[in-house]
C-alpha positions as CSV (number, residue, x, y, z in Angstrom):
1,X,250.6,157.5,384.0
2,X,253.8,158.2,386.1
3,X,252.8,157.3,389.2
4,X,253.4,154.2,391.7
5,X,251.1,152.1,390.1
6,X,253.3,151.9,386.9
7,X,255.4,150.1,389.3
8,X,253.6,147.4,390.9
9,X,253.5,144.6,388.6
10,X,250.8,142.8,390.1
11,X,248.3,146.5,390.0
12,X,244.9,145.8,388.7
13,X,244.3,148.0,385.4
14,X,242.9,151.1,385.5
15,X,239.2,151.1,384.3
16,X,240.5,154.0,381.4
17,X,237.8,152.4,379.0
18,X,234.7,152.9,381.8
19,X,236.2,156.4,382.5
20,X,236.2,157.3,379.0
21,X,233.0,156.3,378.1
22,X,231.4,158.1,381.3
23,X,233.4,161.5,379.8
24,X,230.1,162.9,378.8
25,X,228.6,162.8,381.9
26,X,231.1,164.3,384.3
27,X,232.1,166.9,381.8
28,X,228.5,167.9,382.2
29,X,228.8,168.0,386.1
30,X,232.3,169.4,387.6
31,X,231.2,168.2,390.9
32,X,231.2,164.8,389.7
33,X,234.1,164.8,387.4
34,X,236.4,166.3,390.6
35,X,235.7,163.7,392.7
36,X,236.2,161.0,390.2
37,X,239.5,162.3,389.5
38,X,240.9,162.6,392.8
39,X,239.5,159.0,393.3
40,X,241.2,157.9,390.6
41,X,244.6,159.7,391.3
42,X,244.3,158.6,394.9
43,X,244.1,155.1,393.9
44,X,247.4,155.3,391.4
45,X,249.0,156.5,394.4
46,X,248.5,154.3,397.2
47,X,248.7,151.0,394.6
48,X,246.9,148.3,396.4
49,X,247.8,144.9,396.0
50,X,244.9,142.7,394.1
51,X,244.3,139.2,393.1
52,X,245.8,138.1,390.6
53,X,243.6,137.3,387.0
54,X,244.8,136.4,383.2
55,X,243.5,139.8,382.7
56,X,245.3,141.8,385.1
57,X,248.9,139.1,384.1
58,X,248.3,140.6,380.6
59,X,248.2,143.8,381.9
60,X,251.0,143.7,383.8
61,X,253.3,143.1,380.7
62,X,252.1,146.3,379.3
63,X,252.5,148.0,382.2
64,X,256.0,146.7,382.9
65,X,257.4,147.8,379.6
66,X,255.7,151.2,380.2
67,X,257.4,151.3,383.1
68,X,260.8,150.4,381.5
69,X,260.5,152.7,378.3
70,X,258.4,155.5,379.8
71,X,257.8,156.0,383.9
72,X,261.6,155.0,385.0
73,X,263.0,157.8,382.5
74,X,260.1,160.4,384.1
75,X,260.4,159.1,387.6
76,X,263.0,161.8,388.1
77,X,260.9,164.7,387.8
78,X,258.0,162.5,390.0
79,X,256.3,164.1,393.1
80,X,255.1,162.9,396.3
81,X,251.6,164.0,396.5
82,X,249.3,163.7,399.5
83,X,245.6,162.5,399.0
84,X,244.4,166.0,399.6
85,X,246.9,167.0,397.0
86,X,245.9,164.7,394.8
87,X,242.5,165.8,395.1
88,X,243.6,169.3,394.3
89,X,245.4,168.2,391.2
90,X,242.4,166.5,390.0
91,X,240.2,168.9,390.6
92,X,242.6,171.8,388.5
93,X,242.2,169.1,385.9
94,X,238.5,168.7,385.7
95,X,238.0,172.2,385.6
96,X,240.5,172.5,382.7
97,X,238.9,169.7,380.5
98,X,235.3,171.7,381.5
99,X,236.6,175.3,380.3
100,X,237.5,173.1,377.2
101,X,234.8,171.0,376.6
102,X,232.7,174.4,377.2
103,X,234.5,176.1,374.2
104,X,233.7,173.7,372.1
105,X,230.3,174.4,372.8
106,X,230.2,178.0,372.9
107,X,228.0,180.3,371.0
108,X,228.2,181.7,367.9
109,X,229.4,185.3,367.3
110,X,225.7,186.1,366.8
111,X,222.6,184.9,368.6
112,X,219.6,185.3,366.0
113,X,216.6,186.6,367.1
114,X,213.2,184.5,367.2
115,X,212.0,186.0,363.6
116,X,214.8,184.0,362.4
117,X,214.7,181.0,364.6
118,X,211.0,180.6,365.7
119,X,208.6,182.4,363.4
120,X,209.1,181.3,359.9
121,X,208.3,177.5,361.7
122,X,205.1,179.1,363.1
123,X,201.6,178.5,361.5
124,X,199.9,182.0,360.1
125,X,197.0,181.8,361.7
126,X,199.4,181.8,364.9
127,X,201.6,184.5,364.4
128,X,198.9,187.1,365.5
129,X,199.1,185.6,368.9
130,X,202.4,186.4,369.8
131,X,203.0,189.0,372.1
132,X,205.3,190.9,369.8
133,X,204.4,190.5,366.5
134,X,206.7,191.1,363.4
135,X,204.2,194.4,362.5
136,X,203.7,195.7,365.7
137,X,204.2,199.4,364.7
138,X,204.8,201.1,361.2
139,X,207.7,201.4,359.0
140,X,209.1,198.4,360.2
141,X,213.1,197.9,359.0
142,X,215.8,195.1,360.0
143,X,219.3,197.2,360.1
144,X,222.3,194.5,359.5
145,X,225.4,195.4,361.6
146,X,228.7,193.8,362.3
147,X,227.1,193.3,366.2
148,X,223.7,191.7,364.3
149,X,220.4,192.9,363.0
150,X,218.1,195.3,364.6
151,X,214.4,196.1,364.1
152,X,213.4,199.3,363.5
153,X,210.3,201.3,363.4
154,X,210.0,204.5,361.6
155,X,206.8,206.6,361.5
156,X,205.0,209.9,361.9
157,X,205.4,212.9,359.4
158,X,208.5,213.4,357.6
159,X,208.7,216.9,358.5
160,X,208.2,216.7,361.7
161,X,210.2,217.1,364.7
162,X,212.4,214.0,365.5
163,X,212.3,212.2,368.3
164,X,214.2,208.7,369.0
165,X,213.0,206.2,371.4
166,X,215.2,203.8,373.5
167,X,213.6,201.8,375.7
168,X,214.6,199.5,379.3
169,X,216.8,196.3,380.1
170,X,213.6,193.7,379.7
171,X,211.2,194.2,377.3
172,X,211.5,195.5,373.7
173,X,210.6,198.7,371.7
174,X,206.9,198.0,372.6
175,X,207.3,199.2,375.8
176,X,207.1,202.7,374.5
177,X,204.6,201.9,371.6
178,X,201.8,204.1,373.1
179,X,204.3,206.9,373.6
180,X,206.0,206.5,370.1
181,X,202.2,206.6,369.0
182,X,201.1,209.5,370.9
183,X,204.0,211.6,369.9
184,X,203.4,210.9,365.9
185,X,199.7,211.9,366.1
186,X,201.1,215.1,367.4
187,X,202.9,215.6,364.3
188,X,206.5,213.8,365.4
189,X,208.6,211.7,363.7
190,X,209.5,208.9,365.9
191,X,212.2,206.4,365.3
192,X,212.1,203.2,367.6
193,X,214.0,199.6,368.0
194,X,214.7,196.9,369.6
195,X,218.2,197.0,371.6
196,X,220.4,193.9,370.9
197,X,219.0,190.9,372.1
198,X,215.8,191.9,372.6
199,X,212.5,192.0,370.9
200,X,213.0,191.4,367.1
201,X,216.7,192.2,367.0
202,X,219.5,189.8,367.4
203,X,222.8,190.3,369.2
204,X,226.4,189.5,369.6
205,X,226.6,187.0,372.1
206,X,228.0,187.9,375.5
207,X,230.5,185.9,376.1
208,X,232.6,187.4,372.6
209,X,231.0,191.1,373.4
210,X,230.2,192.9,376.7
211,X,227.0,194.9,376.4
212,X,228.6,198.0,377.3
213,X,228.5,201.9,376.4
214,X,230.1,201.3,373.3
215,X,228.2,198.4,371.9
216,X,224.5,200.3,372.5
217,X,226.3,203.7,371.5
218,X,227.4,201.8,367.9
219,X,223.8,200.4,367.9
220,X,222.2,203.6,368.1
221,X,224.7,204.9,365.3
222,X,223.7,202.4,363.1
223,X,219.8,203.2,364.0
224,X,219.9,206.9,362.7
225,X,222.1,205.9,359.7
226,X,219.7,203.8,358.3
227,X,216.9,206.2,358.1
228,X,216.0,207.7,354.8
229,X,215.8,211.2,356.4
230,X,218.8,213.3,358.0
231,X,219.5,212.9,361.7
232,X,222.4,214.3,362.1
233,X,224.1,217.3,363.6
234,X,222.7,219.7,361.0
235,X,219.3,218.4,362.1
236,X,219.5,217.7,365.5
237,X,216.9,215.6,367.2
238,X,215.4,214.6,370.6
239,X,216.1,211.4,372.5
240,X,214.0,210.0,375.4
241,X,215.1,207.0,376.6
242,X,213.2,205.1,379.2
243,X,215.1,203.3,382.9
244,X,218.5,201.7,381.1
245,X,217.2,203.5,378.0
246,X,217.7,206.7,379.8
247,X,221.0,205.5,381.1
248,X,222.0,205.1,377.2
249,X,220.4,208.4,376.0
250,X,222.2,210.4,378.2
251,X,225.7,208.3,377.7
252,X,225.3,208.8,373.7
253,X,224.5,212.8,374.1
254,X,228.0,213.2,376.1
255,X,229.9,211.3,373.6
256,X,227.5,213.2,370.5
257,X,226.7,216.4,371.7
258,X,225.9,217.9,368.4
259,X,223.3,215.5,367.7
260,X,220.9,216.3,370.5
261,X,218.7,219.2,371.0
262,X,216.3,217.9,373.3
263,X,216.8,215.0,376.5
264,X,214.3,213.5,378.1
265,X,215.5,211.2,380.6
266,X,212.4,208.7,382.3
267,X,212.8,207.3,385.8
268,X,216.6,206.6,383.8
269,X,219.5,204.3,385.3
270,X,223.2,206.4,385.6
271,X,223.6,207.6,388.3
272,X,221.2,205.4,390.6
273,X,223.2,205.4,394.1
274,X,225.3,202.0,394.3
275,X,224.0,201.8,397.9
276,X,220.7,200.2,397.2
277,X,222.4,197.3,395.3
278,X,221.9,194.5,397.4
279,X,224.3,191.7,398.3
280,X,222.8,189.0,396.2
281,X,223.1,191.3,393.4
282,X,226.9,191.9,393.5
283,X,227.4,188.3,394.0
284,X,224.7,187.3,391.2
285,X,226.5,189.6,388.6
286,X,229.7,189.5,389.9
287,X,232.2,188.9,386.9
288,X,234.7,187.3,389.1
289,X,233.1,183.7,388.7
290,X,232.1,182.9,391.9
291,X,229.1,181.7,390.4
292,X,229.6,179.6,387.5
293,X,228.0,181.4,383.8
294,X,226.0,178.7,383.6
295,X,224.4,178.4,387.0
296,X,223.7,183.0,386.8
297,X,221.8,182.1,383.6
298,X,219.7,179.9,384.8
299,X,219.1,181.5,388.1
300,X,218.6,185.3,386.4
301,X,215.7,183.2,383.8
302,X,214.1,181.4,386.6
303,X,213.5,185.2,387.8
304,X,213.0,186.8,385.0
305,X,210.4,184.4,384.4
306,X,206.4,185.0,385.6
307,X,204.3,182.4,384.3
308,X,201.2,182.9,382.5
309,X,199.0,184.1,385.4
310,X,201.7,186.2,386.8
311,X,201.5,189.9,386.3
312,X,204.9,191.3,385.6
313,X,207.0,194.6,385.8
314,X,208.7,196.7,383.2
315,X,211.8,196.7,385.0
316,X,213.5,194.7,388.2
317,X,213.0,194.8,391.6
318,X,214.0,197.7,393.6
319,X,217.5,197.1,394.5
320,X,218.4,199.1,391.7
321,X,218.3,198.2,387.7
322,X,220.5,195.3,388.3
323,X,218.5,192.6,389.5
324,X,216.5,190.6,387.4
325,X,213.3,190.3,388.6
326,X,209.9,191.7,390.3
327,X,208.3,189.3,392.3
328,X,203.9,189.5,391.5
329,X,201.9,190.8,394.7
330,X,199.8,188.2,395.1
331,X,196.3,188.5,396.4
332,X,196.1,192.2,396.1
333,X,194.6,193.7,393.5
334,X,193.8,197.0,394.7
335,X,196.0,200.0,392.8
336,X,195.8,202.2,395.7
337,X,196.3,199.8,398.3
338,X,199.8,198.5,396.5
339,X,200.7,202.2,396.2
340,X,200.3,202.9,399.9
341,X,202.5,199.3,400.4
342,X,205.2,201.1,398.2
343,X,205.2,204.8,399.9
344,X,205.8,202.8,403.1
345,X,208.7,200.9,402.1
346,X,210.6,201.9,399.1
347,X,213.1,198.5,400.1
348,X,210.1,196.6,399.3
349,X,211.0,193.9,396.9
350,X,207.2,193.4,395.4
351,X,205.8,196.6,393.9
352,X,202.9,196.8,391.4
353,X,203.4,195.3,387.9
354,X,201.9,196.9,384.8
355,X,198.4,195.3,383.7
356,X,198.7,198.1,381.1
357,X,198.8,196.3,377.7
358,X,201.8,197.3,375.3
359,X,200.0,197.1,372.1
360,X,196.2,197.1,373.0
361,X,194.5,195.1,370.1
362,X,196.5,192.4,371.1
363,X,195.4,190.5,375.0
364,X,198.7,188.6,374.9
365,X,201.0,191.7,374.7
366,X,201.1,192.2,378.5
367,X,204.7,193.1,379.9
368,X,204.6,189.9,381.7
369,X,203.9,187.4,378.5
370,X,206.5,189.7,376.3
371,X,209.4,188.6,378.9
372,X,208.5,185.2,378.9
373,X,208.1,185.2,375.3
374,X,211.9,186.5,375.5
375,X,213.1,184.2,377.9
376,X,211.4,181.2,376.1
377,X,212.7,182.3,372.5
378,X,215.4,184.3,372.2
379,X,218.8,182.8,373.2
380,X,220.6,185.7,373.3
381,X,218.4,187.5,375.8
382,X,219.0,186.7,379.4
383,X,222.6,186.3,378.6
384,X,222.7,190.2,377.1
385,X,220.4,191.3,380.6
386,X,223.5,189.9,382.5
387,X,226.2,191.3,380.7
388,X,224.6,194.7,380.4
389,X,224.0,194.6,384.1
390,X,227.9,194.2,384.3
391,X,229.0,196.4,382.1
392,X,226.0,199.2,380.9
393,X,226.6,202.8,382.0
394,X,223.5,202.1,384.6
395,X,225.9,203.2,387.5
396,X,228.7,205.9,388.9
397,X,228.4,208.2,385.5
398,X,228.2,211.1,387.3
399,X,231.3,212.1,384.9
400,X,229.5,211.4,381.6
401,X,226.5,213.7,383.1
402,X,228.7,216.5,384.0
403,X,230.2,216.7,381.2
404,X,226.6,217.2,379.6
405,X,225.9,219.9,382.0
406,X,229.3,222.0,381.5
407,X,228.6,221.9,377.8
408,X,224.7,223.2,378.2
409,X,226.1,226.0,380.5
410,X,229.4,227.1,377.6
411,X,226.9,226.9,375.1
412,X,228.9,224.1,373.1
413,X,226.4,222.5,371.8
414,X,222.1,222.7,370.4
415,X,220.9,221.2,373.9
416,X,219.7,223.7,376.4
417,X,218.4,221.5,379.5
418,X,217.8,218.0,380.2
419,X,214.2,217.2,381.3
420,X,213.8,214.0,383.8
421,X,210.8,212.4,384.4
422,X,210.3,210.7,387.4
423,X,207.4,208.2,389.7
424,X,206.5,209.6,392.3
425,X,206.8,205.8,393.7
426,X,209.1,204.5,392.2
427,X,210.9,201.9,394.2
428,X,213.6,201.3,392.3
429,X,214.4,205.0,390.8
430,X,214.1,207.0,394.0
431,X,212.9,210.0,393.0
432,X,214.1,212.3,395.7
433,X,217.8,211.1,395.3
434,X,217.8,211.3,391.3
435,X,216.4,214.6,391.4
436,X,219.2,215.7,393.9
437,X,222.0,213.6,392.2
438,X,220.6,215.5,388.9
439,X,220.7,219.0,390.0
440,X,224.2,218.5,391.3
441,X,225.7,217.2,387.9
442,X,223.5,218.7,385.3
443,X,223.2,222.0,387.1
444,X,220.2,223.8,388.8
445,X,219.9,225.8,385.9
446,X,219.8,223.2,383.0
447,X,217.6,220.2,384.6
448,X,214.0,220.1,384.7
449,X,212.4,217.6,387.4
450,X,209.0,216.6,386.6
451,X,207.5,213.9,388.9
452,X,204.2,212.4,387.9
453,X,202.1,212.1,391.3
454,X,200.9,208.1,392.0
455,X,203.5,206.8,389.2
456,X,205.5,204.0,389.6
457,X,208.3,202.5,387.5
458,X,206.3,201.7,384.8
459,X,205.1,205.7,384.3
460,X,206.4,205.2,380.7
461,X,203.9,202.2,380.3
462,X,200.9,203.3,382.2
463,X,201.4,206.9,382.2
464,X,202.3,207.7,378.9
465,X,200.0,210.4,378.5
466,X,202.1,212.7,381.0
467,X,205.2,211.6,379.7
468,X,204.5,212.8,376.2
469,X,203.2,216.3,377.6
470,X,206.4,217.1,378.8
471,X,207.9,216.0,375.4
472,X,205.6,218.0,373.6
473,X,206.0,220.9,375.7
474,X,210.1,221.2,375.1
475,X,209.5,220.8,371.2
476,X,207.4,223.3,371.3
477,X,204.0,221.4,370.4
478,X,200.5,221.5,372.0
479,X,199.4,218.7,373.8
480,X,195.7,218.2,373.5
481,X,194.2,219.3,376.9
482,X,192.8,215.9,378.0
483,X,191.6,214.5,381.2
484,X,193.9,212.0,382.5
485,X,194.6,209.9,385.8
486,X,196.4,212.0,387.4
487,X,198.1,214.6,386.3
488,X,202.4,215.6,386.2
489,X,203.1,217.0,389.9
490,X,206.2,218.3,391.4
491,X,207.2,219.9,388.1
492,X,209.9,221.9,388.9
493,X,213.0,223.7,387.3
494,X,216.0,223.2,390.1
């Protein structure tokens, strides 16, 4: 060291050996390690005068030809420094030897998924308790990519219409298993995974890739490649993506218009209206590090999380899809009476979470145990929910949309109109503003606003039956005239 200490002969030693071997521990807590250092820099500075010891006589001799060789040479270049200066230097360093020790520890380029972490460790006779089995759905596939593996599912007739299935920010493919289903025994062929980081696929991690337009447009890409069958321009297909799913669908057809004959957009992110994003939002997923990575992780897990008694939404609380959680209304188990909660105040933070189970043989498949099952198992999950939060096409695409609608209306391309499908209480995509914000981008001529009367966010879960309809409908296939809960209202061509 360089400072006045080096130059009292008589100075007690510093403790360098205690400080070292404490390293661990105030690496781990920048609070502590700040303090500590300005302490320590503090007391080089002001160079009290202490009894004298064989130890410290020893000492002294090393210090005193430190201080001829070394310090004397420096003292030149030597600053006065205040203790609240010092404080601030030590303080620069801690945070520096934090960002480094941090690196060290950083994650690898990919984060595995838990069918290559956590499965192959299980017991058989456990494995059908998961909530997300390895079989869930046919024609199962894992697709290697520079980005990591996905799982896909690929099923239905070959012949048939194709349709390709992209699902929300929290829970895997399952999500839309009853859909995918419903769709194939009406003579589709569906094609359905698991988005990076979720479900069965792994991910790049998020602090070496953003999970942005390009890395889910790359992912679906990859998706259609690997198929045996053609999707591609000369057979164009339909997408329907579901909340950030229909965020991505509609982002992929304005970059491939060719591809796409048919769009179904459900209750989908893009153009939500940034008003509704609430304070502790922006500062929660603020990029700007406010809020140390660490610290966001842990607080977007803790409420992400439910419990096992905790029933548990398809998608985050109503201050648009950025926030990470839906808090469980307790002590009300009446449908109708939480519906009536929601009409009166779409703000609301609690809203009704889907009881509806994703993959019905299986009782442990509930939306709530499948993000828990995430949260516990997949390291790469909440990190890829934060960084898609930041950097997704969920907000302000109104560009990427018109562009859509100019083409449908020059012709330029196989897709003719964009179908939305929206809850009629939905507190988190307000149906009233989408279908406005819609009409003005697409066009009143080439958007189709259908909103499914009673339905909340989870109408893709719980009200799959409707959603499929409208599917059917634009591909030109009969739906099986069924009675259902309620039926799709407010159908309307705007």
């Amino acid at each position: 060291m360089r400072c006045a200490a080096l130059r009292q002969p008589t100075t007690n030693p510093i403790p360098v050996l205690g400080i070292l071997a404490q390293l661990p521990s105030y690496l781990s807590s920048p609070l502590h390690l700040l303090f500590t250092m300005g302490s320590l820099w503090e007391y080089v500075g002001r160079s009290p005068k202490p009894k004298t010891s064989a130890a410290s006589q020893i000492t002294t001799q090393i210090v005193s030809q430190v201080n001829t060789h070394i310090t004397k040479p420096l003292n030149r270049f030597r600053l006065e420094l205040s203790p609240v200066q010092l404080y601030a230097a030590g303080g620069v360093v801690s945070v520096t030897l934090l960002v480094l020790f941090n690196s060290l520890r950083s994650s690898p380029p990919i984060i595995p998924a838990p069918r290559e972490t956590v499965i192959p460790q299980m017991a058989p006779e456990n494995l059908r308790d998961i909530p997300y089995p390895l079989e869930a759905l046919p024609g199962a596939r894992d697709v290697d990519s520079p980005y990591g593996s996905t799982r896909v599912y690929e099923f239905g007739p070959r012949d048939g219409p194709k349709v390709l299935l992209i699902h929300g920010i929290s829970t895997p493919c399952i999500a839309l298993a009853s859909l995918a289903h419903k769709l194939a025994d009406k003579g589709c062929r569906v094609m359905i995974f698991d988005l990076f980081s979720r479900g069965h696929s792994s991910g790049p991690s998020a602090t070496v890739r953003p999970y942005d337009s390009a890395l889910y447009t790359s992912q679906i890409l990859v998706v259609l490649q690997s198929s045996s069958l053609s999707w591609n321009s000369s057979n164009p297909f339909t997408i329907v993506g579901y909340s950030l799913g229909g965020a991505l669908a509609a982002d992929f057809t304005s970059y491939f218009p060719r591809l796409v004959s048919n769009l179904v957009l459900i209750a989908p992110g893009g153009i939500i209206r940034t008003s509704h994003i609430t304070l502790r939002s922006r500062m929660l997923y603020s990029p700007s590090g406010l809020i140390p990575e660490w610290m966001v992780r842990k607080l977007v897990a803790q409420r992400l999380w439910t419990g096992p008694d905790t029933a548990r939404s398809i998608e985050p609380e109503p201050d648009t899809l950025d926030t990470a959680d839906a808090e469980s209304l307790s002590g009300r188990s009446d449908r109708s009476e939480r519906s009536e909660r929601r009409r009166s105040s779409k703000r609301d933070p609690t809203y009704i979470s889907s009881e509806f189970s994703l993959l019905p043989p299986n009782p442990n498949s509930t939306v709530g145990r499948v993000v828990d099952w995430q949260v516990s198992h997949h390291r790469g999950f909440v990190p890829a929910f934060i960084s898609t939060i930041r950097h997704a096409p969920i907000h302000n695409q109104h560009d990427r949309w018109r562009l859509i609608g100019e083409r449908m209306k020059n012709g330029s391309g196989p897709l003719r109109r964009v179908n939305i499908v929206l809850g009629e209480n939905d507190p988190i995509i307000i149906a009233d503003e989408i279908s406005e914000d819609a009409r003005e981008v697409l066009g009143d001529d080439y958007c189709n606003v259908h909103i499914v009367k009673g339905a909340d966010h989870d109408v893709a879960i719980d009200r799959f039956d409707d959603v499929a309809r409208v599917v059917l409908r634009e591909l030109g296939l009969k739906s099986k005239s069924h009675k259902t809960r309620s039926a799709v209202g407010g159908s309307s061509r705007r």
